[in-house]
C-alpha positions as CSV (number, residue, x, y, z in Angstrom):
1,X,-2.4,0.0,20.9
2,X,-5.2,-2.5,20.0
3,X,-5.5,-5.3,21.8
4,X,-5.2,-7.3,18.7
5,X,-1.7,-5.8,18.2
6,X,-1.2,-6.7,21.7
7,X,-1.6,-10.1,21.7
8,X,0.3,-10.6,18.4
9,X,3.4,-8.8,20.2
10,X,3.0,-11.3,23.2
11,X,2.9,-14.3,20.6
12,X,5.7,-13.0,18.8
13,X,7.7,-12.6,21.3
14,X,6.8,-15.7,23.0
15,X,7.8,-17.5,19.4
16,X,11.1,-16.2,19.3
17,X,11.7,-17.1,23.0
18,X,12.8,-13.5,23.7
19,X,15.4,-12.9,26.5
20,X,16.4,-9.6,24.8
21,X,13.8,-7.6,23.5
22,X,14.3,-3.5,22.6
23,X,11.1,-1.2,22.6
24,X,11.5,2.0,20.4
25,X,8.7,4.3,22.1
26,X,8.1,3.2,25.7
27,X,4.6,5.3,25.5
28,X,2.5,4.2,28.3
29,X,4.0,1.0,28.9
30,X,1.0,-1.3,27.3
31,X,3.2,-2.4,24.7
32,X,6.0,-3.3,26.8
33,X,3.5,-5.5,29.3
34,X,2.3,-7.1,26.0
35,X,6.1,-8.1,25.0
36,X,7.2,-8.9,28.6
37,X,3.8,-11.2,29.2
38,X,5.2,-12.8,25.9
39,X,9.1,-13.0,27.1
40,X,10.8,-15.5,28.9
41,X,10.4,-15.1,32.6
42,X,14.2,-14.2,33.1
43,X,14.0,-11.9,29.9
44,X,14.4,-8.0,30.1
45,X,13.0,-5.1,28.1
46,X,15.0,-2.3,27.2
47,X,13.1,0.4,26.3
48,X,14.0,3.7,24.7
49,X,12.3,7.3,24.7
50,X,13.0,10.8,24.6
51,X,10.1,11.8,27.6
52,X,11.4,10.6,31.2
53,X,8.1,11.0,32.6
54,X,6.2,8.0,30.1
55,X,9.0,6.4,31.1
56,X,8.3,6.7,34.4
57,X,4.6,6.2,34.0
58,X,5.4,2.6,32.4
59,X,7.7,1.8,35.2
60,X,4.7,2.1,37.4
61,X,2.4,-0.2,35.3
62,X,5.3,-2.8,34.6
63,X,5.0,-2.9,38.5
64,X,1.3,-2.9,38.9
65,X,1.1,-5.5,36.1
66,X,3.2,-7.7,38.5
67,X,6.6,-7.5,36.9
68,X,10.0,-6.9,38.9
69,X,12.1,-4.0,38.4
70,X,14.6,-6.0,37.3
71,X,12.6,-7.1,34.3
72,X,12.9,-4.0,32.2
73,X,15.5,-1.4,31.7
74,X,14.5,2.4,31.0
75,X,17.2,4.5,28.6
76,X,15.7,7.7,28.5
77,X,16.6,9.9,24.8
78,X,16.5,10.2,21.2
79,X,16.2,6.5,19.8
80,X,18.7,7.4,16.8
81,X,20.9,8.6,20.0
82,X,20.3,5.5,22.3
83,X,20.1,2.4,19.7
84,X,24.2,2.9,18.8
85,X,24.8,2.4,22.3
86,X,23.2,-1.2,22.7
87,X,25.5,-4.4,21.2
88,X,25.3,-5.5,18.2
89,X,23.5,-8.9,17.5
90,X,22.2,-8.9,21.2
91,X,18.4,-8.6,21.0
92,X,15.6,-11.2,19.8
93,X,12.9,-8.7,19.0
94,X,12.8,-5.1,18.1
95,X,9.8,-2.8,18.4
96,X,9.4,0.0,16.8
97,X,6.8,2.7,17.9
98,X,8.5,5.5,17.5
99,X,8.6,8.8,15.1
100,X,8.0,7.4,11.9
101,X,10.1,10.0,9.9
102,X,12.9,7.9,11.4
103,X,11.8,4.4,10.4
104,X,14.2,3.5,7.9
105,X,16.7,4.6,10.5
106,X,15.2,2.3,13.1
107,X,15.3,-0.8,10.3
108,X,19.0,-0.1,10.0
109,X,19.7,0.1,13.8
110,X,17.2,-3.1,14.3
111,X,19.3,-5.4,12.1
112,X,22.1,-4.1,13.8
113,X,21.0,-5.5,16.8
114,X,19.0,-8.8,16.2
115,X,20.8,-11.8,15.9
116,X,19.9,-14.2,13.5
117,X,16.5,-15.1,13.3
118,X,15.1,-12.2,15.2
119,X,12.1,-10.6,14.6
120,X,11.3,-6.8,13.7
121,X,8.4,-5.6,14.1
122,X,6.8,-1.9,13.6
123,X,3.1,-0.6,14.9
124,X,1.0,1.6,12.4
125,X,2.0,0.3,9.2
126,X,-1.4,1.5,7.4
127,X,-1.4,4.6,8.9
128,X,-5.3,4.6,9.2
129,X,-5.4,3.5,5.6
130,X,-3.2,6.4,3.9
131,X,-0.4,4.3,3.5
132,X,-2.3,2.9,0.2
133,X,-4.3,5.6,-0.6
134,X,-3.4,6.7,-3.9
135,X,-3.6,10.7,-2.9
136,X,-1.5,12.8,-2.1
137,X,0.0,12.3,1.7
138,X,2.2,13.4,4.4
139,X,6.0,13.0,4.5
140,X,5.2,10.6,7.2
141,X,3.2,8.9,5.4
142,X,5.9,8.5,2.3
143,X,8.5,7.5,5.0
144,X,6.0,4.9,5.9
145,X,5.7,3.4,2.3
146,X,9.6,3.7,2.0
147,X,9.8,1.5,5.0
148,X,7.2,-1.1,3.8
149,X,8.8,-1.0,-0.2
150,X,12.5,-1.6,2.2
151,X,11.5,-4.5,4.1
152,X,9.6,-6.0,1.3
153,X,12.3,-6.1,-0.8
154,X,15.6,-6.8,1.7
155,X,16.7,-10.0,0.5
156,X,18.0,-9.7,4.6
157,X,14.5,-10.1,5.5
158,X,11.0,-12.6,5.6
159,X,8.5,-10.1,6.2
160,X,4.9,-9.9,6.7
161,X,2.3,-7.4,7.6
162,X,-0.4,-8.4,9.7
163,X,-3.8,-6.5,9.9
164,X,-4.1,-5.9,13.6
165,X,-4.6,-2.4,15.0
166,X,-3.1,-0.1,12.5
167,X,-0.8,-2.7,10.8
168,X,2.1,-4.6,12.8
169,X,5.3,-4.6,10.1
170,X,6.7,-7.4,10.9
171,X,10.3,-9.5,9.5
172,X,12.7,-12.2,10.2
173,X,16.1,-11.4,10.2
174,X,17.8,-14.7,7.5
């Protein structure tokens, strides 16, 4: 993650106030320190993925960043598995950074979970520029423009992509 993308993530979720924010892709942990620098001090980050041990690599840096244990909450598993599981209309931000063959997937599950005026927001949106390169691309890459044309055109949604890191995806939930 840039730290560009980072700081928009900590400004995001400072803007919506988060208390509730859900990470698809816990990864190292950077972008969870980002969102929980940006969170309300009594917030928590839940945060989803299908390898225990990232999970328990971010645990350590959420600590050495300075944050309590109590401040974010680890689910390890498939994010299609998990996301069903967590209540409907309870979260203020979504983040998705997860397998991007599943993106559309994680837009439906996202609105699911954000309550009004919540924010979505998904890294690698340009997909190192293939994403609008007229060529022939990937699957992953076509899953990625499905995503983009979806959120674009959900009249559900105020979106807008911003151009740090790889492309942050980003929409309001009306």
């Amino acid at each position: 993650m840039s730290p560009g993308t980072g700081a928009a993530l900590r400004m995001l979720a400072a803007t919506v106030d988060a208390k509730a924010v859900a990470e698809i892709g816990t990864g190292t942990g950077v972008s969870g320190i980002h969102l929980l620098h940006g969170m309300r001090p009594d917030g928590v980050l839940t945060t989803v993925d299908p390898e225990p041990e990232r999970q328990q690599f971010a645990r350590q840096a959420f600590r050495a960043a300075g944050f309590a244990g109590n401040r974010a909450r680890f689910i390890p598993g498939r994010a299609l598995d998990v996301l069903p599981r967590l209540a409907d209309g309870g979260y203020d931000l979504v983040f998705c950074d997860g397998d991007r063959m599943e993106s559309l997937e994680y837009l439906a599950e996202s609105l699911r979970l954000l309550r009004p005026g919540g924010l979505v927001c998904f890294e690698g949106a340009f997909a190192d520029g293939r994403t609008v390169d007229s060529g022939p691309q990937p699957v992953e890459v076509l899953c990625l423009r499905d995503l983009l044309r979806t959120v674009r055109e959900s009249p559900e949604l105020v979106p807008s992509l911003l151009p740090v890191g790889d492309g942050l995806l980003c929409a309001v939930k009306r």
